[in-house]
DRENPA-501713 format. One line per field, with one value per atom (N, C-alpha, C): residue in one letter; atom name; x, y, z. Coordinates in Angstrom, 1 decimal. Atoms other than C-alpha are relative to their C-alpha. Example, Ala and Ser with C-alpha at 12.3 -4.5 7.8 and 13.67 -1.06 7.14 Angstrom:
2
r (A; A; A; S; S; S)
a (N; CA; C; N; CA; C)
u (0.9; 12.3; 0.9; -0.9; 13.7; -0.8)
v (-1.2; -4.5; 1.2; -1.1; -1.1; 1.1)
w (0.0; 7.8; 0.0; 0.0; 7.1; 0.8)
This chain:
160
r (X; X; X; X; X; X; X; X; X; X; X; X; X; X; X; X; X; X; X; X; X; X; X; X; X; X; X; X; X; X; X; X; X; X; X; X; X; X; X; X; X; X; X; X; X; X; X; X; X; X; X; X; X; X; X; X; X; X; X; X; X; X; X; X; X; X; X; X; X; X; X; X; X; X; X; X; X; X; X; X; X; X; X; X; X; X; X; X; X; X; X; X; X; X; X; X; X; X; X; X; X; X; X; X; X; X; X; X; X; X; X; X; X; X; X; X; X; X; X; X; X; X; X; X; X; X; X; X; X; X; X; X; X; X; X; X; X; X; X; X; X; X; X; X; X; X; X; X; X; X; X; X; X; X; X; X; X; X; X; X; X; X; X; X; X; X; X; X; X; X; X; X; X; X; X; X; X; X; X; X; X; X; X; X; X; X; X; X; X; X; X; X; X; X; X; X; X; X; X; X; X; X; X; X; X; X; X; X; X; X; X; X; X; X; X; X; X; X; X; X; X; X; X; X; X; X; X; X; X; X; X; X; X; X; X; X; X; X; X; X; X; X; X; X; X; X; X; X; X; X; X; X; X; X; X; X; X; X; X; X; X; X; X; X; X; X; X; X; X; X; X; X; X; X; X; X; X; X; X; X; X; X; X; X; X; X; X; X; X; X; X; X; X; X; X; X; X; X; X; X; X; X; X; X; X; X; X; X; X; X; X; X; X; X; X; X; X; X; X; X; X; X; X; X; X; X; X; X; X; X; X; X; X; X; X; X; X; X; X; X; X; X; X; X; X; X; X; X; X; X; X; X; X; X; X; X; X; X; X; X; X; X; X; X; X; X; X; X; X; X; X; X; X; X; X; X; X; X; X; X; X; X; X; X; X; X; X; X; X; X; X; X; X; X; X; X; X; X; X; X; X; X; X; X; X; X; X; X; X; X; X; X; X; X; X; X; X; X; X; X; X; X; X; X; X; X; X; X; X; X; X; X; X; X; X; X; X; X; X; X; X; X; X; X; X; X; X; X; X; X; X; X; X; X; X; X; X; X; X; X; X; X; X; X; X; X; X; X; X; X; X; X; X; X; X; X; X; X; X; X)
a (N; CA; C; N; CA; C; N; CA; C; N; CA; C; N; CA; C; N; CA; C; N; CA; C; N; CA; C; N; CA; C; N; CA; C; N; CA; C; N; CA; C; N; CA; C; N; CA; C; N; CA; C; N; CA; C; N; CA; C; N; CA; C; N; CA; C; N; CA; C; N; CA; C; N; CA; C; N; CA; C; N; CA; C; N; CA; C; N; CA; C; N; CA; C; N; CA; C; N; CA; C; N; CA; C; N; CA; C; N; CA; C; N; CA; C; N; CA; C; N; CA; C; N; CA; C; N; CA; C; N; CA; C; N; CA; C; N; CA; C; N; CA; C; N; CA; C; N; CA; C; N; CA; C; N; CA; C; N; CA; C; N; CA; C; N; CA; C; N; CA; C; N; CA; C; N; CA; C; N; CA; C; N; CA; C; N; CA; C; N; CA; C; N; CA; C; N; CA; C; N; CA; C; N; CA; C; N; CA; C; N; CA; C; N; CA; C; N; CA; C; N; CA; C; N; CA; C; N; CA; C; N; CA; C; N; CA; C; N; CA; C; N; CA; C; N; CA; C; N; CA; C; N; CA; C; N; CA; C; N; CA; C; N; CA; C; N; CA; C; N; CA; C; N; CA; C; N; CA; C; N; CA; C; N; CA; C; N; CA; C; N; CA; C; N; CA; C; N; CA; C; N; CA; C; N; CA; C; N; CA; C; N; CA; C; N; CA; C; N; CA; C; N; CA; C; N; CA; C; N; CA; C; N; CA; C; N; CA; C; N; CA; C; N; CA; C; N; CA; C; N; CA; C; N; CA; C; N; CA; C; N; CA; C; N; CA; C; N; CA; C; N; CA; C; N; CA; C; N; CA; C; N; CA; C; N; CA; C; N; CA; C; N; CA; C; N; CA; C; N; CA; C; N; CA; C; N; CA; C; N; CA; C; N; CA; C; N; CA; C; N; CA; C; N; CA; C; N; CA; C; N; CA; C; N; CA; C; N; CA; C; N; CA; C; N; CA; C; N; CA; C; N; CA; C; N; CA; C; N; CA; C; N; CA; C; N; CA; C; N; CA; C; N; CA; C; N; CA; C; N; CA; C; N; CA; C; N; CA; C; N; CA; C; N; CA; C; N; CA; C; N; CA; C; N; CA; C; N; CA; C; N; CA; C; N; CA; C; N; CA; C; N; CA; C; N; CA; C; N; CA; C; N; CA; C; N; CA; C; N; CA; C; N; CA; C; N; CA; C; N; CA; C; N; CA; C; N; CA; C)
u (0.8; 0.0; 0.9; -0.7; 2.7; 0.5; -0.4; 4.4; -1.4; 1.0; 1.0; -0.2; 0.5; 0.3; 0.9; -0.7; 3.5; 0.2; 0.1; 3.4; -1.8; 1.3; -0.3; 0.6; -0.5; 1.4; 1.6; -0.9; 4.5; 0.0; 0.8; 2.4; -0.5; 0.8; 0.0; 0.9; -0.7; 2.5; 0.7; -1.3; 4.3; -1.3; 0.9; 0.7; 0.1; 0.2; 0.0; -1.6; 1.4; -3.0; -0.4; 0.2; -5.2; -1.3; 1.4; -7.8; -1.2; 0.9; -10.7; -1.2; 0.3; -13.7; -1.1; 0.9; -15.8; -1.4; 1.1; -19.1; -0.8; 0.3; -20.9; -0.4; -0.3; -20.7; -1.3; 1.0; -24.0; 0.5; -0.7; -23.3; 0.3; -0.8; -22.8; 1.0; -1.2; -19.7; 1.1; -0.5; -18.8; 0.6; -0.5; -16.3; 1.2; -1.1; -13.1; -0.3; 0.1; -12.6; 1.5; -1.5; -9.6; -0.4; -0.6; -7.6; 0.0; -0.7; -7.0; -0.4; 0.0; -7.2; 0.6; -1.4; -4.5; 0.8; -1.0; -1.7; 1.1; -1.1; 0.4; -0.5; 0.5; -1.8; 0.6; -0.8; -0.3; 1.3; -1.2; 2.5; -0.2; 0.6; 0.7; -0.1; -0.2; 1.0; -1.6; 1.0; -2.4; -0.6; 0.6; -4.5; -1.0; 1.4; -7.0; -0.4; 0.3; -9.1; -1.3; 0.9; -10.9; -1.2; 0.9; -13.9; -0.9; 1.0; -15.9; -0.8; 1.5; -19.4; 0.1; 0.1; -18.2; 0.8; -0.8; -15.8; 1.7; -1.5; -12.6; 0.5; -0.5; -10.1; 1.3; -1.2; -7.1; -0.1; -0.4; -5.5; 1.4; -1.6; -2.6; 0.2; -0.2; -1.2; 1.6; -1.4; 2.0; 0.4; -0.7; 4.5; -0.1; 0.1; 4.3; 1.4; -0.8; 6.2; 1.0; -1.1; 9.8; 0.4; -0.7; 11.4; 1.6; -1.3; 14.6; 0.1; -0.5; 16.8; 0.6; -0.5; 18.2; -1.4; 1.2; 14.4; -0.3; -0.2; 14.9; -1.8; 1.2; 11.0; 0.0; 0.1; 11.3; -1.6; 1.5; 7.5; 0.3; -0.3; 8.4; -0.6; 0.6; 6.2; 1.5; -0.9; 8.5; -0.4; 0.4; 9.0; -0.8; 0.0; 7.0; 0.2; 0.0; 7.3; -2.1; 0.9; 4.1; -0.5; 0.3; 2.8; -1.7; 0.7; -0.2; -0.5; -0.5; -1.7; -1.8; 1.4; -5.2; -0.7; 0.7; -7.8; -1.5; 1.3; -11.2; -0.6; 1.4; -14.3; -0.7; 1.4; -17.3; -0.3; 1.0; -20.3; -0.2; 0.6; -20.7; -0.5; 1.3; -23.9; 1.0; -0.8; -22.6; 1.2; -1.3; -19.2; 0.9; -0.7; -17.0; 1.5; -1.4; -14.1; 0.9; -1.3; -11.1; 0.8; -1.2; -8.8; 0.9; -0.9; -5.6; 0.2; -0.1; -5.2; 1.6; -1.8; -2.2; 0.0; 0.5; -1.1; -0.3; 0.8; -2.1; 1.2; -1.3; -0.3; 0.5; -0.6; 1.0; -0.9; 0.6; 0.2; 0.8; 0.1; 1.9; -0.9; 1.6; -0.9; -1.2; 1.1; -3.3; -0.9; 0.9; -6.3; -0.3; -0.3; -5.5; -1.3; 1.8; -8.6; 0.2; 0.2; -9.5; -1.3; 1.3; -12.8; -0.4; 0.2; -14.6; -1.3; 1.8; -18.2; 0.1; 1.0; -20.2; -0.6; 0.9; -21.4; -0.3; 0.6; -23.8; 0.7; -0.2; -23.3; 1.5; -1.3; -20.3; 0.1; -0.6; -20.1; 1.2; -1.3; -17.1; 0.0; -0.5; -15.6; 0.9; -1.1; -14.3; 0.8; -0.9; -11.7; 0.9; -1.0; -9.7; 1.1; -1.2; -6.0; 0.9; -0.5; -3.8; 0.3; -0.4; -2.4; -0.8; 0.7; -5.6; -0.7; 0.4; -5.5; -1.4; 1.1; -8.8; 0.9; -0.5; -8.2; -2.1; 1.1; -11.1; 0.3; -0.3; -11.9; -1.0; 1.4; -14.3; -0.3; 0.5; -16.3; 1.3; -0.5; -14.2; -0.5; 1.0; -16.2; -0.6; 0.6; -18.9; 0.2; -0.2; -17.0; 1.6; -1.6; -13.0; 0.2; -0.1; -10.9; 0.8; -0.2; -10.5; 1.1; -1.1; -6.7; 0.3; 0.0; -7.5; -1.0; 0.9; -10.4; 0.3; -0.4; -8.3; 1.1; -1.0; -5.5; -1.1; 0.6; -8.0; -0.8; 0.2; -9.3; 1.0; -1.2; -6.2; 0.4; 0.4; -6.5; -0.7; 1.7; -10.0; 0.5; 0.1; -9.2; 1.2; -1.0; -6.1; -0.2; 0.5; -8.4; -1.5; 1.9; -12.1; -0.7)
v (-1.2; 0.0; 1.2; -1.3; 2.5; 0.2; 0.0; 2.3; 0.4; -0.7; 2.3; 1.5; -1.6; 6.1; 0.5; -1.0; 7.1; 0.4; 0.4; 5.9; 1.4; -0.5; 7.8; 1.7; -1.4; 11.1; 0.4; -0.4; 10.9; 0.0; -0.4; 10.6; 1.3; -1.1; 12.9; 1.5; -1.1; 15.5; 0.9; -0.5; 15.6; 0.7; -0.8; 16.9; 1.4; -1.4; 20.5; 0.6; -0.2; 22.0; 0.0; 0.2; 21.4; 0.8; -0.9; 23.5; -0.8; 0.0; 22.3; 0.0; -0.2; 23.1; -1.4; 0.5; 21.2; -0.5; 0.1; 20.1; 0.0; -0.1; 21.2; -1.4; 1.1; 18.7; 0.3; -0.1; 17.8; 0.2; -0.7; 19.2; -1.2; 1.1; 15.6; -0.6; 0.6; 15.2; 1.2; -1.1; 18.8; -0.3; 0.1; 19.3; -0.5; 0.4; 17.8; -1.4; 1.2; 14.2; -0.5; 0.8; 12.3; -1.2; 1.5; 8.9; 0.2; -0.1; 10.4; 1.1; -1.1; 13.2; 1.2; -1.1; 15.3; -0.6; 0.9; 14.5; -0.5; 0.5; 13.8; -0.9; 1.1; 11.3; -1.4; 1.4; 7.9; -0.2; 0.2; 6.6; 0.0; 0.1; 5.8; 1.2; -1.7; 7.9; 0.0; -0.4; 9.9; 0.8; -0.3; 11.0; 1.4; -0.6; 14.2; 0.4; -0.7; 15.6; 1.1; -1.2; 18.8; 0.5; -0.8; 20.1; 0.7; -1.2; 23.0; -0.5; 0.2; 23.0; 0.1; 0.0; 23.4; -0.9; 1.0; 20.4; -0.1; -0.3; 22.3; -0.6; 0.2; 21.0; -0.2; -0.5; 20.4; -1.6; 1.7; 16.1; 0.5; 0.0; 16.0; -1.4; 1.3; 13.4; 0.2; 0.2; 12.4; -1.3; 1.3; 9.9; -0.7; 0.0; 7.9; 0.4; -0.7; 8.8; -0.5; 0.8; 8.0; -0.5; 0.2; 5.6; -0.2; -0.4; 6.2; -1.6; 1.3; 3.2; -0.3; 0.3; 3.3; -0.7; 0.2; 2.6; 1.2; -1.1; 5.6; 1.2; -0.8; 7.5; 1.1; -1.2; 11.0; 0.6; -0.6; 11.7; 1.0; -1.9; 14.8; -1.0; 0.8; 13.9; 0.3; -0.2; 13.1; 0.6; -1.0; 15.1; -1.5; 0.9; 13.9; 0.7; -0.6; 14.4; 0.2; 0.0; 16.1; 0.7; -0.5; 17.0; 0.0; -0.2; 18.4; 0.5; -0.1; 19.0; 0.0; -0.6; 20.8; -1.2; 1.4; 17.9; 1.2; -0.8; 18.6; -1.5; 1.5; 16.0; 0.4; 0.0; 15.3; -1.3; 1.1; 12.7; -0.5; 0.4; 10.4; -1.6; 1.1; 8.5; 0.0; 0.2; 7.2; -0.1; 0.1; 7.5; 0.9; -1.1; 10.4; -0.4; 0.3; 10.7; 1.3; -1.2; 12.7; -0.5; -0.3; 13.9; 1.2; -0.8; 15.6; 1.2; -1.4; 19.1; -0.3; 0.3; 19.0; 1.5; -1.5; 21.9; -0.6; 0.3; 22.1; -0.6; 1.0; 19.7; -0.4; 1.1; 17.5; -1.2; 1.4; 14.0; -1.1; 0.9; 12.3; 0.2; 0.3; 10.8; 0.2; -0.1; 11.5; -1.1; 1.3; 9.6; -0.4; 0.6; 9.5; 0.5; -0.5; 9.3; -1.5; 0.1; 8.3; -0.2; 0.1; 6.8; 0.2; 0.3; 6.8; 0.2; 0.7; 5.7; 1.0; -0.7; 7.7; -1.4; 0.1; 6.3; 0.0; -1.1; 7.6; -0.8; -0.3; 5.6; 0.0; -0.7; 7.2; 1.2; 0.2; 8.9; -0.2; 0.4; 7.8; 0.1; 0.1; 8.0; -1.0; 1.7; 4.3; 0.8; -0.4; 5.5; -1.6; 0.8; 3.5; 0.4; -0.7; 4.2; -0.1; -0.1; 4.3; -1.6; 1.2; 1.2; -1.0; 1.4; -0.6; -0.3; 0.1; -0.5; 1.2; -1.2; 1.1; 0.3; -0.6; 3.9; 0.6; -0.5; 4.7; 1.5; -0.9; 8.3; 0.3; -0.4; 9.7; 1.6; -1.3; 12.8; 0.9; -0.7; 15.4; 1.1; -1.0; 18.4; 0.5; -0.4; 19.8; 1.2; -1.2; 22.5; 0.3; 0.1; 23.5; 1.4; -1.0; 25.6; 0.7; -1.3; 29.0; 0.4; 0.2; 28.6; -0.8; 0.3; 26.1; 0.4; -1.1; 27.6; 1.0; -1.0; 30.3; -0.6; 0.3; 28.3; -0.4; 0.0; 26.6; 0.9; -0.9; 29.8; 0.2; -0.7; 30.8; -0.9; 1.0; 27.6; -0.1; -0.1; 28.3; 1.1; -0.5; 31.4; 0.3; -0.1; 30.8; -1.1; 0.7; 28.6; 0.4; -0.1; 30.2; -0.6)
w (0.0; 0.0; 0.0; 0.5; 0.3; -0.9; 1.1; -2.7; -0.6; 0.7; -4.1; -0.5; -0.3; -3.0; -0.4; 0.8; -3.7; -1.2; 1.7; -7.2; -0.2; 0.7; -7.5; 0.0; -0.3; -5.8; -1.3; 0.8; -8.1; -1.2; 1.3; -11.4; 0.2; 0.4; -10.7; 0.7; 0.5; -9.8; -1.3; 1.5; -12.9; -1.1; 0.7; -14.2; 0.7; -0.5; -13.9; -0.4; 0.6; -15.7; -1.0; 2.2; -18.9; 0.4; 0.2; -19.7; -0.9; 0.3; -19.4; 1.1; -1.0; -17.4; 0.7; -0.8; -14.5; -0.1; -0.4; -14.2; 1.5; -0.8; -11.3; 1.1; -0.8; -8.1; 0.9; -1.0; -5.9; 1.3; -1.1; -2.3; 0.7; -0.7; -0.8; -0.6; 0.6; -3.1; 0.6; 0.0; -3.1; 1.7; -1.4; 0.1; 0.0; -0.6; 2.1; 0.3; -0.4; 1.8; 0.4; -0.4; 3.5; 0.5; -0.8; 4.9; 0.9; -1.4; 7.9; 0.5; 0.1; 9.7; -0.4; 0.5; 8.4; -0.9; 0.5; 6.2; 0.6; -0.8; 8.9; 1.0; -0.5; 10.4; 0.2; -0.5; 12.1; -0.6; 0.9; 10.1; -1.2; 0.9; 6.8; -0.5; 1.0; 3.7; 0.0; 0.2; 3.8; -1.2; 1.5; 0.7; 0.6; 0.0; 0.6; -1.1; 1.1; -1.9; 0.4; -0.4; -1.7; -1.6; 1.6; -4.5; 0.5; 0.0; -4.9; -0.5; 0.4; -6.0; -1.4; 1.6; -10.0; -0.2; 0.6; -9.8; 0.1; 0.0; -9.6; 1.3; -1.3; -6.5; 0.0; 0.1; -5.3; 0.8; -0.8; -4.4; 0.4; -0.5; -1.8; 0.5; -0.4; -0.7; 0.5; -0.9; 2.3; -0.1; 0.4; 1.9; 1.4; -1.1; 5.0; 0.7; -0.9; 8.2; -0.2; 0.2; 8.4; 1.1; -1.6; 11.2; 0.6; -0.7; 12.8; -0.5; -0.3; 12.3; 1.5; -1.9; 16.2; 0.6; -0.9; 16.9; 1.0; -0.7; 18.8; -0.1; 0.7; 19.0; 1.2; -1.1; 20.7; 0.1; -0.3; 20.4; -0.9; 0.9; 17.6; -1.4; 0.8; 14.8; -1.6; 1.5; 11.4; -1.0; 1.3; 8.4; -0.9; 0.8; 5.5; -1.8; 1.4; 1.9; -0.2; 0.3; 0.4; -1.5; 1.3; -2.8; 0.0; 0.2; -3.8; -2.1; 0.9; -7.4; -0.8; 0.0; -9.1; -0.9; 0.4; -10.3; -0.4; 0.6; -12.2; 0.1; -0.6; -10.9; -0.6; 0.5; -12.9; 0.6; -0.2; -11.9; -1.3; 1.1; -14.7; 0.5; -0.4; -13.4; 1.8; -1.8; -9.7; 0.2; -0.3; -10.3; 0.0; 0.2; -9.7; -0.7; 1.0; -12.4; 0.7; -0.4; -10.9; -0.9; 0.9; -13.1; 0.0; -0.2; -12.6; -1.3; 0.8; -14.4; -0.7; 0.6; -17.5; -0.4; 1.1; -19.2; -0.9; 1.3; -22.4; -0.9; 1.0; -25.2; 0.7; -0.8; -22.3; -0.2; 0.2; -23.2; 1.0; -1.0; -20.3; 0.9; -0.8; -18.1; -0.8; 0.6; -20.7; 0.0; 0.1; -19.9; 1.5; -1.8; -15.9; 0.5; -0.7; -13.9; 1.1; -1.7; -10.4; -0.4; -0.8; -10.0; 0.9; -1.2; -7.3; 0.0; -0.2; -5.8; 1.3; -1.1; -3.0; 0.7; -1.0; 0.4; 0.6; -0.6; 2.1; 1.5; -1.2; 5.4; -0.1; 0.2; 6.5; 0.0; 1.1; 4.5; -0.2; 0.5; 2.1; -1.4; 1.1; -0.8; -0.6; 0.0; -2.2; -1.9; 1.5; -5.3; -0.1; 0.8; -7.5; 0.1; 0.5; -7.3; -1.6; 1.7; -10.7; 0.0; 0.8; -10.0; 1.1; 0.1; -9.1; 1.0; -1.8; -5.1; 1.1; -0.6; -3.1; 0.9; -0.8; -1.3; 0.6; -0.6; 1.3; 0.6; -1.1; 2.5; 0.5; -0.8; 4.9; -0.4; 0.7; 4.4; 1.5; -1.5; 6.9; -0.1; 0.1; 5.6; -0.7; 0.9; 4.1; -1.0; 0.5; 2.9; -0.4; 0.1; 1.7; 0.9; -0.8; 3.9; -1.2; 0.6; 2.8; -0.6; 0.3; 1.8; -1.5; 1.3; -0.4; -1.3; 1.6; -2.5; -0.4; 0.5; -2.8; -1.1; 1.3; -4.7; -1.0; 1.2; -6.5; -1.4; 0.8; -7.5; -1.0; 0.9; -9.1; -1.2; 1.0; -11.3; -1.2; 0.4; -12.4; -0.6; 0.7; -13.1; -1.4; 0.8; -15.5; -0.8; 0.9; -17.6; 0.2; 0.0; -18.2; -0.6)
């Protein structure tokens, strides 16, 4: 499973953005979904993804923690590697398709998409990763924090 995530985070970084726009997202999609509570949660590399109500958003994702070879644990949480990187969600039928933003005329990853299913108890969001493995996340809010809808503004607006 780790390798997995890192493989999903070190693809979809090497995208950046493609212009093209969104389809508006129902409000039980729309929002802050995560693995964890944070990306620096337990040991385990953590996944988030965030969307606004038109689809635009933003996937991050942490490598997991690192452990001392001495075994040595001072209680100080460890650095992690993190990347983040702007995604465009449409619903086609019950399935949310995430797709990482290219620029334009980039054809590596072309084609890359994240499924994923809605449900309600929970809620959760069951996705597909690239190479195959589910990744579960819980709803953590109905809403994105104000930091990030501000990057993803700046996304949105440098493709109208």
């Amino acid at each position: 499973m780790r390798t997995s995530w890192l493989k999903l985070v070190v693809l979809c970084s090497s995208f950046h953005m493609a212009a093209h726009a969104a389809d508006d997202l129902p409000p039980h999609i729309a929002g802050t979904w995560a693995t964890g509570a944070s990306l620096f949660e337990g040991t385990a590399e953590q996944l988030e993804m965030y969307f606004l109500a038109d689809g635009f958003g933003i996937m991050a994702g942490s490598a997991s923690a690192p452990r001392r070879i001495d075994g040595i644990d001072d209680g100080k949480p460890a650095p992690r590697a993190i990347v983040g990187w702007p995604v465009t969600a449409t619903l086609d039928g019950d399935t949310l398709q995430v797709r990482p933003l290219r620029p334009k005329g980039e054809t590596k990853g072309a084609g890359a998409v994240i499924p994923c299913h809605h449900e309600a108890a929970g809620p959760k969001l069951v996705c597909t990763g690239l190479d195959g493995k589910q990744i579960i996340m819980a709803r953590r809010s109905v809403s994105v924090p104000d930091d990030v809808a501000g990057m993803v503004d700046t996304y949105r607006k440098q493709f109208p």
